[in-house]
C-alpha positions as a Markdown table, in Angstrom:
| # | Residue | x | y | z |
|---|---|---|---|---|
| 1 | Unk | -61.5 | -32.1 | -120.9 |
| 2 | Unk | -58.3 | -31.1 | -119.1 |
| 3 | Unk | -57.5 | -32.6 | -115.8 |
| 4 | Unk | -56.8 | -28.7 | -114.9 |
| 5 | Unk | -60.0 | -27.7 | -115.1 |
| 6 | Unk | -61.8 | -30.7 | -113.7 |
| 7 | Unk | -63.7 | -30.1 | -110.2 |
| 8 | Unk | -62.2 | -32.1 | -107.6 |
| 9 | Unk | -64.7 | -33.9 | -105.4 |
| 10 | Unk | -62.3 | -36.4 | -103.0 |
| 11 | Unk | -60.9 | -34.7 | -100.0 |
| 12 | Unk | -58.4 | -36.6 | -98.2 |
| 13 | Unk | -59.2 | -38.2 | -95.2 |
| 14 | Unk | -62.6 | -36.5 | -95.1 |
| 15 | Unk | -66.2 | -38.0 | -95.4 |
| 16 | Unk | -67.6 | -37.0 | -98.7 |
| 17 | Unk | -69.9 | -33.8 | -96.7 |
| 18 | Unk | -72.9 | -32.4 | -100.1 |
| 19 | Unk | -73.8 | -29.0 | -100.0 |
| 20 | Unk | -77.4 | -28.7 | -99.6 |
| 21 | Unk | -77.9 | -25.0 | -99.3 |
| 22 | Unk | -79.9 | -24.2 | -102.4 |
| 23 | Unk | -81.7 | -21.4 | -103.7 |
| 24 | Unk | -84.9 | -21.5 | -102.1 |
| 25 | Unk | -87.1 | -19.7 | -103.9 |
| 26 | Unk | -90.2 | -21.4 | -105.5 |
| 27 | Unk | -92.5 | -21.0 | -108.1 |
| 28 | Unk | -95.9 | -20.8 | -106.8 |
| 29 | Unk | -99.7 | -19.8 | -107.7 |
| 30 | Unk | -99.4 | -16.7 | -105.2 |
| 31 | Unk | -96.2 | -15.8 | -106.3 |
| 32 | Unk | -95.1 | -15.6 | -102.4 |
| 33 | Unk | -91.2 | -15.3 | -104.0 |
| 34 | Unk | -92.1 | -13.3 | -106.8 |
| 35 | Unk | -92.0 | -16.0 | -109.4 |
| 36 | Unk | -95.7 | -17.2 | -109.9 |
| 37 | Unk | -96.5 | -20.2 | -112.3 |
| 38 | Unk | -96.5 | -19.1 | -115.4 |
| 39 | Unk | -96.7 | -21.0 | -118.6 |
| 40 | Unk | -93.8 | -20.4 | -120.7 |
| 41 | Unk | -91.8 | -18.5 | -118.6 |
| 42 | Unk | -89.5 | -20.7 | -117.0 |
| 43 | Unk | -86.9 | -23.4 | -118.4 |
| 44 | Unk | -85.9 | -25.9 | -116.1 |
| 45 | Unk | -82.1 | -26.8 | -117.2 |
| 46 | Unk | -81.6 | -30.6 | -116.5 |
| 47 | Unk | -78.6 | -32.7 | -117.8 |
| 48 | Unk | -79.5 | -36.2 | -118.6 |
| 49 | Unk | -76.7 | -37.7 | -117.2 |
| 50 | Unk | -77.3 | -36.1 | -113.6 |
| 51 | Unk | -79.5 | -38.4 | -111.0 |
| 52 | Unk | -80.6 | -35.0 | -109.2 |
| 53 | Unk | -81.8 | -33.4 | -112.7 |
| 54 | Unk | -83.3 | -36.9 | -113.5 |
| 55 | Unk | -85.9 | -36.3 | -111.2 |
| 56 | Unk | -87.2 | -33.5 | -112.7 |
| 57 | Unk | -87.1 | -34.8 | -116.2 |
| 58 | Unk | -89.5 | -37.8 | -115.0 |
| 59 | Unk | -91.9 | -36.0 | -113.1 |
| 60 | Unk | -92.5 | -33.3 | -116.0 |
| 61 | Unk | -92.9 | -36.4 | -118.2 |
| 62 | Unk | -95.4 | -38.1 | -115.6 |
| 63 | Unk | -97.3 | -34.8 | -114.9 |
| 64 | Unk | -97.6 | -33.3 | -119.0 |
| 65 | Unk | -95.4 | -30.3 | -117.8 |
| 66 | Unk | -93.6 | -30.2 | -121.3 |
| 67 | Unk | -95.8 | -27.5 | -122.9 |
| 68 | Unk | -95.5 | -25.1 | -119.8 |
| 69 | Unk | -92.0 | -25.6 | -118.9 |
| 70 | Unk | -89.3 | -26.1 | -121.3 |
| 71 | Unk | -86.3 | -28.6 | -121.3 |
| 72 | Unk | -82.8 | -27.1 | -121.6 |
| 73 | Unk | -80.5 | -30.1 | -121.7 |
| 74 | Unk | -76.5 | -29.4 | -121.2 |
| 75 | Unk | -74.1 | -31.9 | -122.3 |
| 76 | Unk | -72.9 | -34.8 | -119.9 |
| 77 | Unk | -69.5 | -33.5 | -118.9 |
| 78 | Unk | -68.5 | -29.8 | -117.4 |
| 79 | Unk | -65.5 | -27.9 | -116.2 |
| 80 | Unk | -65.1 | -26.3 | -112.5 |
| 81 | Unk | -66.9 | -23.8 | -113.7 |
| 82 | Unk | -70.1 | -25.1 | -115.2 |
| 83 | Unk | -72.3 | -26.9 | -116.9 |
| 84 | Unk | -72.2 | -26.2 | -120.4 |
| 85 | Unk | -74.5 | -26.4 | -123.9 |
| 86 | Unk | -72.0 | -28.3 | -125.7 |
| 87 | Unk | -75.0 | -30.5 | -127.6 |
| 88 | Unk | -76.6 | -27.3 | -128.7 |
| 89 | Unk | -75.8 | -25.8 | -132.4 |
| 90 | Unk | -73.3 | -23.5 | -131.5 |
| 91 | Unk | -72.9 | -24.6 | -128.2 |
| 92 | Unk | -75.7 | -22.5 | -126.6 |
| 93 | Unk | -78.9 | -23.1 | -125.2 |
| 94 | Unk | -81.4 | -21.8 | -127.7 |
| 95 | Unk | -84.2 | -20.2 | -125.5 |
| 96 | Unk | -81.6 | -18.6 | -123.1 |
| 97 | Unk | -78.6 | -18.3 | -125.7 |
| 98 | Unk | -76.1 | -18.8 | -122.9 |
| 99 | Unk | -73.1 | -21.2 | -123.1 |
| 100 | Unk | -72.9 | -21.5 | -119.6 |
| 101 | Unk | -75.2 | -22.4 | -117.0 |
| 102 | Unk | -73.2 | -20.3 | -114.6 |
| 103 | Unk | -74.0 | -17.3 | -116.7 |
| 104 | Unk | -77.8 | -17.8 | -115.3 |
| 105 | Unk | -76.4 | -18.1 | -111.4 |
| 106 | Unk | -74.4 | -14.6 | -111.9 |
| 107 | Unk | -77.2 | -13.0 | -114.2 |
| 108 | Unk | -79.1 | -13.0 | -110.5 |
| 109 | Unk | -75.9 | -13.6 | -107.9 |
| 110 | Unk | -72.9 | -11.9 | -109.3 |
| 111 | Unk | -70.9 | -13.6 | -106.4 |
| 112 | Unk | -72.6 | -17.3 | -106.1 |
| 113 | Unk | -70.7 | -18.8 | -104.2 |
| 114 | Unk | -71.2 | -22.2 | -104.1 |
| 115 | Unk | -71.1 | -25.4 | -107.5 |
| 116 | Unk | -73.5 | -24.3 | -110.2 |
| 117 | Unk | -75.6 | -27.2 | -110.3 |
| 118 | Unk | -78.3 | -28.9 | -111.8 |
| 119 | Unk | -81.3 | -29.0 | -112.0 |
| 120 | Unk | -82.0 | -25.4 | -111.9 |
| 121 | Unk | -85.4 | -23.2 | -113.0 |
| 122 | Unk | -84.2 | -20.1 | -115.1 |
| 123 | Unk | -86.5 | -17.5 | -115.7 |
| 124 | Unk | -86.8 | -16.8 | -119.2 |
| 125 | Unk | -87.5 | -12.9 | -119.8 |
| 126 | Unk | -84.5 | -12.2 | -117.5 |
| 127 | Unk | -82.4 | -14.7 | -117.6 |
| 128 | Unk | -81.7 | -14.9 | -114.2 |
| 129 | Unk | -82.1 | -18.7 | -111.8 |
| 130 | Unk | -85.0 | -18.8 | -109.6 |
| 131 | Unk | -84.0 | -22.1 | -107.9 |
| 132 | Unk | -81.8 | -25.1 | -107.8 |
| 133 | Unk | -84.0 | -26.7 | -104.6 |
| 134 | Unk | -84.2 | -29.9 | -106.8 |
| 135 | Unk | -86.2 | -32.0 | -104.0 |
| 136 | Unk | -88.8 | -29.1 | -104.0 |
| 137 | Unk | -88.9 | -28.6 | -107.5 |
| 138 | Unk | -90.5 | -31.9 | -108.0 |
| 139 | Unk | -92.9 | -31.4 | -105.2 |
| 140 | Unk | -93.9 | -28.3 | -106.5 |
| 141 | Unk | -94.3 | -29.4 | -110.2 |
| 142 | Unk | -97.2 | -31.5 | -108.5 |
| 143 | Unk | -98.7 | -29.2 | -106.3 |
| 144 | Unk | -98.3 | -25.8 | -107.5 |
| 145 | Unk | -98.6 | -26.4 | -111.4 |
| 146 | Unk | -102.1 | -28.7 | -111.1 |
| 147 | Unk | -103.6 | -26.1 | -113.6 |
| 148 | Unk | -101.0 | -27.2 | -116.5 |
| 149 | Unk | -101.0 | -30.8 | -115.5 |
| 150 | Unk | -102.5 | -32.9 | -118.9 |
| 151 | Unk | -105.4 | -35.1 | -118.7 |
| 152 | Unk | -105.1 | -38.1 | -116.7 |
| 153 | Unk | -102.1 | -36.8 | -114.8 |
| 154 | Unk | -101.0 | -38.9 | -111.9 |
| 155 | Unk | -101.1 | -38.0 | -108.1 |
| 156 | Unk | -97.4 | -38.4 | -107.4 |
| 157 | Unk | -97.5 | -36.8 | -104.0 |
| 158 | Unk | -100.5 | -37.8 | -102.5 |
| 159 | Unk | -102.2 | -35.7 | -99.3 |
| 160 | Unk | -102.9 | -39.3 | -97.7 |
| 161 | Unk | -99.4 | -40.7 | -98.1 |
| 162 | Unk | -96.9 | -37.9 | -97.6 |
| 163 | Unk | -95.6 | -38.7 | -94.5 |
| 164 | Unk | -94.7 | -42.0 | -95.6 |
| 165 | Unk | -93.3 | -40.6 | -98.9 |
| 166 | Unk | -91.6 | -38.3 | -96.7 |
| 167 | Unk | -89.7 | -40.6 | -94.2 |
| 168 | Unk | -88.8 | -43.5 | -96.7 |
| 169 | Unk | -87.8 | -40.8 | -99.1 |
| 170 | Unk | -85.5 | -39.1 | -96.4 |
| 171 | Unk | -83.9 | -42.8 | -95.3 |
| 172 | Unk | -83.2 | -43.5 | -99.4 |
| 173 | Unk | -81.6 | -40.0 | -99.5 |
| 174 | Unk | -79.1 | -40.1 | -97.1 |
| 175 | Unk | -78.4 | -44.3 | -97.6 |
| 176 | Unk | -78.5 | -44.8 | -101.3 |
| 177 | Unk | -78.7 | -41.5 | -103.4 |
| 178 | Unk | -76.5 | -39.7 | -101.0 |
| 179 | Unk | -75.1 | -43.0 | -100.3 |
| 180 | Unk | -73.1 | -44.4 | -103.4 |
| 181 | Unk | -71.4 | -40.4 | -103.4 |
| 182 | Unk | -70.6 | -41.0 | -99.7 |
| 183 | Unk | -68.6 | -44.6 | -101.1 |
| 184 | Unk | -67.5 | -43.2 | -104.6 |
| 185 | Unk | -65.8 | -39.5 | -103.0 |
| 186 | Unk | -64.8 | -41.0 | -99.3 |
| 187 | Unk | -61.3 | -40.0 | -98.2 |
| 188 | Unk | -60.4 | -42.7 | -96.5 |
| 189 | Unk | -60.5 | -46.3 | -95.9 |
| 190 | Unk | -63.4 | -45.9 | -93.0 |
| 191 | Unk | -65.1 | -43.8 | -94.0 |
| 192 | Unk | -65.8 | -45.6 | -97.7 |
| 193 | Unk | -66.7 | -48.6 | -95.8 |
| 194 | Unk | -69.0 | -46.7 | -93.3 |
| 195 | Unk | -70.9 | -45.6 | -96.6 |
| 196 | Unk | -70.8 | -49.1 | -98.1 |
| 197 | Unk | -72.4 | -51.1 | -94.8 |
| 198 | Unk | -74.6 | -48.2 | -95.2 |
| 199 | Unk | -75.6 | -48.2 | -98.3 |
| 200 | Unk | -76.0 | -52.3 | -98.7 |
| 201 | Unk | -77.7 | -52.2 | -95.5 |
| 202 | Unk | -81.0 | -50.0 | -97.1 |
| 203 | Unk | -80.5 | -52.1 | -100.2 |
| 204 | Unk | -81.2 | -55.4 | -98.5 |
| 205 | Unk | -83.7 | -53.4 | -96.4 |
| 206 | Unk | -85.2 | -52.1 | -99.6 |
| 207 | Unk | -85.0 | -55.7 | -101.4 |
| 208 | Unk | -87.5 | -57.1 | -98.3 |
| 209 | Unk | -90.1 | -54.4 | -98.4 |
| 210 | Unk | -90.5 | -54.7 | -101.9 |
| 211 | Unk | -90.5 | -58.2 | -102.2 |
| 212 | Unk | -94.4 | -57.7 | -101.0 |
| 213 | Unk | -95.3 | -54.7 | -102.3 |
| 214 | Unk | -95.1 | -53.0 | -105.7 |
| 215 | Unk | -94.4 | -49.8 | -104.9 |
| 216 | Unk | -92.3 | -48.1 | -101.8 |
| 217 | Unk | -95.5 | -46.7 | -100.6 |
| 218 | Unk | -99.2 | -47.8 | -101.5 |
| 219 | Unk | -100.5 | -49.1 | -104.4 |
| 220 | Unk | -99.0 | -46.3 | -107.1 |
| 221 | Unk | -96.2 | -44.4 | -108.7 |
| 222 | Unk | -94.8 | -42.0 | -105.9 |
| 223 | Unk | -92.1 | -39.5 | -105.4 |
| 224 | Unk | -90.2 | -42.1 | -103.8 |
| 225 | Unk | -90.1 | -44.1 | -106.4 |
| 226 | Unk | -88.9 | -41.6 | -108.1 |
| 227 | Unk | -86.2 | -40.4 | -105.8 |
| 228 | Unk | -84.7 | -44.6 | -105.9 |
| 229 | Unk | -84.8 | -45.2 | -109.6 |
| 230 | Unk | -82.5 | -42.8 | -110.7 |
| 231 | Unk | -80.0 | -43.7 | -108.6 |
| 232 | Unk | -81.3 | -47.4 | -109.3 |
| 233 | Unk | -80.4 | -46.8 | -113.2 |
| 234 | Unk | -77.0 | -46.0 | -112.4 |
| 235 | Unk | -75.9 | -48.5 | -110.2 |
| 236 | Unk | -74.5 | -51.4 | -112.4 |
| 237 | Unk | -73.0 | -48.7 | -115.1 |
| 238 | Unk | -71.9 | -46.2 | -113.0 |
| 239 | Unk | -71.8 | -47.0 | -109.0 |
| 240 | Unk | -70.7 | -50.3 | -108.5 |
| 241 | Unk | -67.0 | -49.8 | -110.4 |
| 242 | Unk | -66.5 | -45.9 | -110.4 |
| 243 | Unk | -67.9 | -45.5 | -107.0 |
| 244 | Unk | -66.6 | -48.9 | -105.2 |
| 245 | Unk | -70.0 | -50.0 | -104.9 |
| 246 | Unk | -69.4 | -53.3 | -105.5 |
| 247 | Unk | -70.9 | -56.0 | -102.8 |
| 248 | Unk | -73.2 | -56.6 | -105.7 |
| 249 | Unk | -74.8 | -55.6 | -109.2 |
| 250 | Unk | -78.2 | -54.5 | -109.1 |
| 251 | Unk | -79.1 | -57.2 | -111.6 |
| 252 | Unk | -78.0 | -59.4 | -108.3 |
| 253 | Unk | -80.7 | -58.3 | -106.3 |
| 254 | Unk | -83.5 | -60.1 | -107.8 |
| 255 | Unk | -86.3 | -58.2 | -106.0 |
| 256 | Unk | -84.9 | -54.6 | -106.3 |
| 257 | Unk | -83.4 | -55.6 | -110.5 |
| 258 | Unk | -87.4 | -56.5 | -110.8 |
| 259 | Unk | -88.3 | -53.3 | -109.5 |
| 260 | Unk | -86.1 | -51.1 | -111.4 |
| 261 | Unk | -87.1 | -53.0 | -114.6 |
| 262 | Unk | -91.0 | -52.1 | -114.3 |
| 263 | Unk | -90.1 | -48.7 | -113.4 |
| 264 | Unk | -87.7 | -48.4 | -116.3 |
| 265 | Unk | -90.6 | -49.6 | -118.8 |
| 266 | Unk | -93.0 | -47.4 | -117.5 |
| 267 | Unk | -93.5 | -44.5 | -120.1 |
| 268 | Unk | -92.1 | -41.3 | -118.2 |
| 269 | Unk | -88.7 | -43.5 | -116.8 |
| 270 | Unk | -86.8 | -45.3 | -119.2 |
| 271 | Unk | -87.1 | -43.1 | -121.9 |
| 272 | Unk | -85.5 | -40.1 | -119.9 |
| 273 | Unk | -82.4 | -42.0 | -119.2 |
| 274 | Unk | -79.8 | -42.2 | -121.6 |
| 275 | Unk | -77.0 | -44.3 | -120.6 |
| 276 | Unk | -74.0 | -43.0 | -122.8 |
| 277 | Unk | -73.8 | -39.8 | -121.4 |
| 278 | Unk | -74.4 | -41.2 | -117.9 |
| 279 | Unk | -71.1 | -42.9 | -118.3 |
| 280 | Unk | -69.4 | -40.1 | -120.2 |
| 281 | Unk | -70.5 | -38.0 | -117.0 |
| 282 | Unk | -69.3 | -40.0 | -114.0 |
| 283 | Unk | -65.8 | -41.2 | -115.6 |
| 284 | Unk | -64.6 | -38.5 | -117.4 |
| 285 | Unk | -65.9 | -35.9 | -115.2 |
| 286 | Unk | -64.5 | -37.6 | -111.9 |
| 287 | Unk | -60.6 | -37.7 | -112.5 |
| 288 | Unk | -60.1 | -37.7 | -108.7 |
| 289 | Unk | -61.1 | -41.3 | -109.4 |
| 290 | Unk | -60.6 | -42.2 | -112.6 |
| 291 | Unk | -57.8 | -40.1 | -114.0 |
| 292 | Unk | -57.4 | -41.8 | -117.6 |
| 293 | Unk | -61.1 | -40.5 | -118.1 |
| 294 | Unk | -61.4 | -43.9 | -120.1 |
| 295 | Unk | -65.4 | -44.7 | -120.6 |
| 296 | Unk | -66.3 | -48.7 | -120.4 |
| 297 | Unk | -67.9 | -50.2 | -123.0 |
| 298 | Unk | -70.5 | -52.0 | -120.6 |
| 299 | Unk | -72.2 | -52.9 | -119.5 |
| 300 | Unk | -75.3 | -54.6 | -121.6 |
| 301 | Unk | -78.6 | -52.2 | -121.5 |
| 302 | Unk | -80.7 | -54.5 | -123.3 |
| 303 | Unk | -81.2 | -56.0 | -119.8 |
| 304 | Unk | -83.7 | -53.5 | -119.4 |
| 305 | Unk | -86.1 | -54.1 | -121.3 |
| 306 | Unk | -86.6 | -57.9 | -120.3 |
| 307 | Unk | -89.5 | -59.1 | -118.3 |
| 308 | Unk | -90.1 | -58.1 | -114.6 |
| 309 | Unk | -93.1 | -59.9 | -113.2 |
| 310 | Unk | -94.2 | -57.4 | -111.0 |
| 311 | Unk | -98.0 | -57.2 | -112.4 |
| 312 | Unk | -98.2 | -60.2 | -110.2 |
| 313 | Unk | -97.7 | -58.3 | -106.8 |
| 314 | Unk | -100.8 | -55.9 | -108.3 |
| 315 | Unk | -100.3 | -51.9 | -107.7 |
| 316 | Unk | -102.1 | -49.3 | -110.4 |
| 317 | Unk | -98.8 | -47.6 | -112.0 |
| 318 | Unk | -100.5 | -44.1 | -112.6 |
| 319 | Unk | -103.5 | -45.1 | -109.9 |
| 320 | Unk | -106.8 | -43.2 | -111.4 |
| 321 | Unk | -105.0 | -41.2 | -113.9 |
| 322 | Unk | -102.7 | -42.8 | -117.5 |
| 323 | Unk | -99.5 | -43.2 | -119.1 |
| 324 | Unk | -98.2 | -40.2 | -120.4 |
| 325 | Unk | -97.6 | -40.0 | -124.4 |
| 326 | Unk | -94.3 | -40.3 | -126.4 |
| 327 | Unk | -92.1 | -37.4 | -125.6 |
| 328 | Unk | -91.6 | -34.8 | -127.6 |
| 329 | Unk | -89.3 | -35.2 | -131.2 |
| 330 | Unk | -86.9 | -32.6 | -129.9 |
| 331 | Unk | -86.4 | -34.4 | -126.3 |
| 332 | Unk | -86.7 | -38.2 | -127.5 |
| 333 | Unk | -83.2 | -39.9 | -126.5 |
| 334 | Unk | -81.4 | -41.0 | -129.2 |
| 335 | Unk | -82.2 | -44.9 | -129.6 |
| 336 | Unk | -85.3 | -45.2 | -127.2 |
């Protein structure tokens, strides 16, 4: 990729300031914005390598969503103009037959204005994006697409628990998944340290609550769990050298490495993550901060897969419901 056409994300002398003005719309049972849930209408486009799509990649695993919804995956790096289908024959996607994902956003916005991002819910008969909202897109997978949930789906957003979910999901937001972006793209010496004593601050604050409890909030898999793994993933390949994250390794934090591990394991985590083109994302995509665009080696993943102990602390991973089954052929990450 050509430093020319590489987005830049570091402004100088600026806090790193995200854009959270989405497309709102949702997909709903009353079809309140026009798109109702429909099986096999929509695909929900969702780079692997992206800790915002990631979300959505779980919870359709977790929930059984891959029969109704299907998976368009770009490849791990893009231009300033979009993501593209570059691991696709021909390099485009093969429900939507569009190279671009941009080509979706203008299909319904001829002027969008702001990044075309992921992940984003196209609907398939127009071709047109319905939404990029990616914190409601996971809330409404749960809530809205019950009817096309499999057997012995999980209740990832409880009624009982929301609030809870809600505020410990907001503080991990703006502290650790928002957090490491606020080190990684600050534009100045202050304000990169503001995010770090930030950021290490809800780790350590994150390391004492779970030290007693399985889960962030009761006794199962939640959204929040969710929302702090796949940033939790990233961290020692990505975050703590490319972002200047670097107090510690997760694998330091005995409690929170622990934590990350059981989640990983779980069937619906660890095999949605693939690591290479995590890294292929971050360093060649982000020249602002690393402008050889040269991709470590390491670290060691096989860390993963080693022991956690967090049976012992109790907790029902999918409460009443079960593990989802193998993903399918055509989604299964290459040496998972």
């Amino acid at each position: 990729m050509s430093q020319d056409h590489t987005p830049s994300y570091v402004t100088p002398g600026q806090e790193f300031d995200r854009d959270t003005n989405y497309i709102e719309d949702r997909i709903t049972r009353d079809g309140r914005d026009d798109w109702p849930v429909e099986a096999g209408r929509y695909r929900l486009v969702a780079a692997r390598a992206c800790p915002w799509a990631n979300r959505t990649t779980i919870v359709r695993r977790l929930l059984g969503l891959e029969e109704a919804i299907s998976l368009g995956l770009p490849g791990p790096t893009h231009d300033k103009r979009s993501w593209t289908f570059d691991l696709d024959p021909d390099g485009r996607d093969p429900v939507l037959g569009i190279e671009r994902l941009q080509e979706a956003y203008f299909k319904r916005f001829a002027d969008y204005p702001r990044g075309i991002t992921v992940p984003a819910i196209v609907d398939v008969p127009s071709g047109m994006v319905v939404t990029n909202n990616y914190p409601q897109i996971t809330l409404d997978f749960s809530s809205e697409w019950t009817e096309f949930h499999r057997e012995g789906a999980p209740q990832l957003y409880p009624a009982e628990h929301r609030d809870e979910i809600d505020e410990v999901a907001e503080l991990i937001f703006h502290d650790v998944n928002n957090g490491v972006y606020k080190c990684g793209f600050a534009g100045s010496q202050k304000s990169y340290e503001r995010a770090y004593d930030t950021l290490f601050a809800r780790l350590d604050w994150l390391e004492d609550r779970l030290s007693r409890q399985r889960y962030l909030v009761g006794d199962t898999i939640t959204e929040a769990d969710i929302r702090l793994f796949t940033t939790l993933v990233r961290f020692d390949a990505v975050y703590h050298g490319h972002f200047k994250c670097n107090r510690n390794k997760l694998s330091e934090m005995p409690v929170l490495w622990a934590y990350a591990r059981d989640l990983f394991q779980t069937p619906g985590f660890g095999d949605t993550v693939d690591f290479e083109q995590i890294k292929a994302h971050y360093y060649v995509t982000h020249v602002d901060i690393n402008p050889t665009q040269i991709i470590p080696k390491g670290p060691d993943a096989s860390g993963w897969r080693t022991p956690h102990g967090r049976e012992q602390l109790g907790g029902r991973p999918f409460g009443d419901g079960t593990p989802p089954g193998p993903p399918p052929a055509d989604e299964r990450v290459p040496g998972f």
